[in-house]
C-alpha positions in Angstrom: 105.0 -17.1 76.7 108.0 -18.2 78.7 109.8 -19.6 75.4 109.2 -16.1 73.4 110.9 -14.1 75.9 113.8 -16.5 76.2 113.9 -16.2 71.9 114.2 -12.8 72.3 116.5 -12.4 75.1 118.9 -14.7 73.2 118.1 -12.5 70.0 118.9 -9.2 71.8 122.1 -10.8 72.9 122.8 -12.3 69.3 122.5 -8.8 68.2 124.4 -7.0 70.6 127.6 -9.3 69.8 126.9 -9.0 66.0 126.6 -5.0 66.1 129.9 -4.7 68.3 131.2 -7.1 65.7 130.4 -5.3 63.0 132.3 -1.7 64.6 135.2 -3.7 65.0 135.6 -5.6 61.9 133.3 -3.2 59.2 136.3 -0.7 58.6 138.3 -3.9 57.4 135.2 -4.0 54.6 135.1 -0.6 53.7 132.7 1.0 56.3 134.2 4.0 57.4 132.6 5.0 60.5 135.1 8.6 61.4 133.6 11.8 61.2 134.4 14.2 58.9 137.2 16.3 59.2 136.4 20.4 59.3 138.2 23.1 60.9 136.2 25.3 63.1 136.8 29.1 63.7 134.6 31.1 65.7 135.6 34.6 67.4 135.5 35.0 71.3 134.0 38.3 73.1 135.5 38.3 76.4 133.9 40.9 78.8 136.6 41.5 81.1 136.2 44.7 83.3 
């Protein structure tokens, strides 16, 4: 039981350095991970008395 839950620990951290990997190199490989770009308008009511 002991060795599973070491294999996993050392998975989880595998895949935490791959993911933050893959934000910092992916947009070098065509992964374009910026929102899109949209001007928003919306009217205001202020209520000032």
């Amino acid at each position: 039981m002991g060795r599973i839950m070491k294999w996993l620990v050392y998975l989880a951290i595998i895949g935490a350095v791959a993911l933050v990997a893959y934000a910092y190199v992916g947009p070098f490989f065509g992964a374009d991970f910026s929102p899109p770009q949209t001007e928003v308008r919306k009217p205001v009511a202020l209520d000032a008395d």
